[in-house]
C-alpha positions in Angstrom: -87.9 54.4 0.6 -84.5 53.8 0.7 -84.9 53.0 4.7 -82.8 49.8 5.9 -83.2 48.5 9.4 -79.6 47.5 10.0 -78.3 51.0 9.9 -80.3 51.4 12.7 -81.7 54.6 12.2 -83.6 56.8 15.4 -86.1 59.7 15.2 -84.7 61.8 18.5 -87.4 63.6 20.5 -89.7 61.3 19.6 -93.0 62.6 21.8 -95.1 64.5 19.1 -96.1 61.7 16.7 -99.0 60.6 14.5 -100.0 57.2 14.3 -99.1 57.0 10.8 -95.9 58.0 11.9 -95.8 55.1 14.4 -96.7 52.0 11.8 -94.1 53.7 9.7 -91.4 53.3 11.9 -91.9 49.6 13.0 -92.5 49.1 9.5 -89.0 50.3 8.5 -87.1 49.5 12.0 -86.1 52.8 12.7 -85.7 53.0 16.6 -87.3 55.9 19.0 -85.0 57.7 21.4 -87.4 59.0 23.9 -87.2 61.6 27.0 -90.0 60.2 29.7 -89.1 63.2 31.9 -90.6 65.7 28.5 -94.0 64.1 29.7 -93.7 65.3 33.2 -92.1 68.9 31.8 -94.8 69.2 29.5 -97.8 68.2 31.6 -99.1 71.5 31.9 -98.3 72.9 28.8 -99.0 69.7 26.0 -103.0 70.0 26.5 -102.9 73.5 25.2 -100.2 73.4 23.0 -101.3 70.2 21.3 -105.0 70.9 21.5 -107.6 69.1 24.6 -108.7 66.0 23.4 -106.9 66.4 20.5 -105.7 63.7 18.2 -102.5 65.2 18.2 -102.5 64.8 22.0 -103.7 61.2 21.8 -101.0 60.0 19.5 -98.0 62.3 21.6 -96.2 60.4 24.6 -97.2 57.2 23.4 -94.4 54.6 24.7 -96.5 51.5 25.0 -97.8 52.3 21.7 -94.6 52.3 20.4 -93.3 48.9 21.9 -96.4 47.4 20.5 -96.2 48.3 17.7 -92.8 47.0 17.3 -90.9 50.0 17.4 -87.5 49.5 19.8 -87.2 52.3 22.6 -83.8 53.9 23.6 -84.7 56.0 27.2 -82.7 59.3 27.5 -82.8 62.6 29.2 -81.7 65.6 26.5 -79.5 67.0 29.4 -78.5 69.6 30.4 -82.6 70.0 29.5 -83.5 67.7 31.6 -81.6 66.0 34.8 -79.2 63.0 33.2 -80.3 60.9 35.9 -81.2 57.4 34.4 -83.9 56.2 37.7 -85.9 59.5 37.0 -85.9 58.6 33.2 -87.0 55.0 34.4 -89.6 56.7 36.9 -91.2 59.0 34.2 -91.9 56.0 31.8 -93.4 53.8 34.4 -95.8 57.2 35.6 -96.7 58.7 32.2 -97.8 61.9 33.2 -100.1 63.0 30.0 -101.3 59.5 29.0 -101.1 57.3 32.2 -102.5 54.4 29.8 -98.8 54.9 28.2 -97.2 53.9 31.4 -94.6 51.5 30.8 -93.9 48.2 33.5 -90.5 48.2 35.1 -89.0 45.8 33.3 -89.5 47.8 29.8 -88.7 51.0 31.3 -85.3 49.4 32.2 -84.7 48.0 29.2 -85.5 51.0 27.5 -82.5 52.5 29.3 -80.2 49.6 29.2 -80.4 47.7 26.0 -82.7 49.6 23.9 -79.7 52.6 24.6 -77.0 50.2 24.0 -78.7 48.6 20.7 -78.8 51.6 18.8 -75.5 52.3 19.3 -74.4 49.0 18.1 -73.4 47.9 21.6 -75.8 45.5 23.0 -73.6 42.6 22.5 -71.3 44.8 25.3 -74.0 44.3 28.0 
Protein backbone atom coordinates (compact mmCIF):
# COMPACT_ATOMS: atom_id res chain seq x y z
CA UNK A 1 0.00 0.00 0.00
CA UNK A 2 2.60 2.13 -0.58
CA UNK A 3 3.14 2.53 3.47
CA UNK A 4 6.94 2.51 4.56
CA UNK A 5 7.84 2.43 8.28
CA UNK A 6 10.93 4.71 8.07
CA UNK A 7 8.92 7.74 7.16
CA UNK A 8 7.46 7.31 10.19
CA UNK A 9 4.05 8.07 9.56
CA UNK A 10 1.23 8.96 12.75
CA UNK A 11 -2.54 8.76 12.73
CA UNK A 12 -3.24 12.07 15.13
CA UNK A 13 -6.25 11.75 17.41
CA UNK A 14 -5.92 8.36 17.60
CA UNK A 15 -8.96 7.36 20.21
CA UNK A 16 -11.81 6.19 17.92
CA UNK A 17 -10.29 3.04 16.26
CA UNK A 18 -11.30 -0.46 15.14
CA UNK A 19 -9.34 -3.30 15.66
CA UNK A 20 -8.68 -3.79 12.18
CA UNK A 21 -7.43 -0.44 12.22
CA UNK A 22 -4.99 -1.41 15.06
CA UNK A 23 -3.29 -4.69 13.32
CA UNK A 24 -3.04 -2.38 10.42
CA UNK A 25 -0.94 0.05 11.91
CA UNK A 26 1.63 -2.26 13.67
CA UNK A 27 1.57 -4.04 10.54
CA UNK A 28 2.75 -1.01 8.56
CA UNK A 29 4.67 0.94 11.58
CA UNK A 30 2.73 3.87 11.44
CA UNK A 31 3.03 5.47 14.97
CA UNK A 32 -0.26 6.74 17.28
CA UNK A 33 -0.08 10.19 18.65
CA UNK A 34 -2.55 10.01 21.48
CA UNK A 35 -4.39 12.64 23.97
CA UNK A 36 -4.89 10.46 27.43
CA UNK A 37 -6.63 13.64 28.81
CA UNK A 38 -9.59 12.99 25.54
CA UNK A 39 -10.45 9.88 27.78
CA UNK A 40 -11.14 11.85 30.88
CA UNK A 41 -13.00 14.77 28.62
CA UNK A 42 -14.96 12.33 26.95
CA UNK A 43 -16.02 10.12 29.92
CA UNK A 44 -19.40 11.20 30.02
CA UNK A 45 -20.05 11.66 26.57
CA UNK A 46 -18.11 8.46 24.58
CA UNK A 47 -20.78 5.83 26.00
CA UNK A 48 -23.45 7.62 24.20
CA UNK A 49 -21.85 8.93 21.47
CA UNK A 50 -20.09 5.64 20.59
CA UNK A 51 -22.89 3.45 21.61
CA UNK A 52 -23.02 1.35 25.44
CA UNK A 53 -21.30 -1.75 25.11
CA UNK A 54 -20.59 -1.05 21.87
CA UNK A 55 -17.86 -2.43 19.75
CA UNK A 56 -16.94 0.83 18.73
CA UNK A 57 -16.56 1.66 22.43
CA UNK A 58 -14.54 -1.37 23.12
CA UNK A 59 -11.89 -0.80 20.42
CA UNK A 60 -11.79 3.42 21.39
CA UNK A 61 -9.14 4.54 24.05
CA UNK A 62 -7.31 1.46 23.71
CA UNK A 63 -3.47 2.41 24.62
CA UNK A 64 -2.33 -0.97 25.99
CA UNK A 65 -3.85 -2.38 23.00
CA UNK A 66 -1.95 -0.46 20.97
CA UNK A 67 1.60 -1.06 22.60
CA UNK A 68 0.75 -4.66 22.34
CA UNK A 69 0.12 -4.80 19.37
CA UNK A 70 3.19 -3.22 18.45
CA UNK A 71 2.12 0.05 17.60
CA UNK A 72 4.72 2.97 19.11
CA UNK A 73 2.73 5.71 21.24
CA UNK A 74 3.70 9.49 21.13
CA UNK A 75 1.61 11.16 24.42
CA UNK A 76 0.24 14.70 23.64
CA UNK A 77 -2.35 17.08 24.81
CA UNK A 78 -4.12 18.95 21.49
CA UNK A 79 -3.67 22.29 23.47
CA UNK A 80 -5.12 24.84 23.71
CA UNK A 81 -7.95 21.77 23.89
CA UNK A 82 -6.71 20.37 26.44
CA UNK A 83 -4.05 21.71 29.29
CA UNK A 84 -0.25 21.23 27.66
CA UNK A 85 0.73 19.89 30.87
CA UNK A 86 2.90 16.71 30.14
CA UNK A 87 2.24 15.00 34.20
CA UNK A 88 -1.62 15.27 33.48
CA UNK A 89 -1.07 13.57 30.02
CA UNK A 90 1.16 10.88 32.04
CA UNK A 91 -1.69 10.78 34.81
CA UNK A 92 -4.58 10.15 32.23
CA UNK A 93 -2.80 7.12 30.61
CA UNK A 94 -1.94 5.51 33.82
CA UNK A 95 -6.06 6.10 35.05
CA UNK A 96 -7.86 5.35 31.70
CA UNK A 97 -11.03 6.73 32.45
CA UNK A 98 -13.43 4.78 29.80
CA UNK A 99 -11.46 1.52 29.71
CA UNK A 100 -9.56 1.24 33.07
CA UNK A 101 -8.22 -2.26 31.59
CA UNK A 102 -6.35 0.27 29.04
CA UNK A 103 -4.43 1.80 31.85
CA UNK A 104 -0.91 2.15 31.05
CA UNK A 105 2.10 1.49 33.91
CA UNK A 106 4.28 4.50 34.68
CA UNK A 107 7.06 3.56 32.93
CA UNK A 108 5.07 3.37 29.38
CA UNK A 109 3.10 6.35 30.09
CA UNK A 110 6.49 8.15 30.38
CA UNK A 111 7.87 6.93 27.59
CA UNK A 112 5.01 7.61 25.71
CA UNK A 113 5.73 11.23 26.41
CA UNK A 114 9.46 11.21 26.27
CA UNK A 115 10.73 9.00 23.54
CA UNK A 116 7.74 7.80 21.84
CA UNK A 117 7.26 12.04 21.23
CA UNK A 118 10.83 12.36 20.42
CA UNK A 119 10.91 9.17 17.92
CA UNK A 120 8.45 10.36 15.63
CA UNK A 121 9.99 13.41 15.14
CA UNK A 122 13.20 11.92 14.31
CA UNK A 123 14.80 13.01 17.56
CA UNK A 124 15.19 10.20 19.87
CA UNK A 125 18.87 9.87 19.38
CA UNK A 126 18.64 13.72 21.13
CA UNK A 127 17.46 12.21 24.39
Amino acid sequence: CGVDASRRYTLTHCQILRPELVDRMAKLGVLASVQPQFATSDAAIAPQRLGVGSARLKSSYVWRTLRAAGVRLAGGSDAPVETPNPLEGICCAMENAIHPSENLSFAAALEMYTLGGAYMAFREKDL
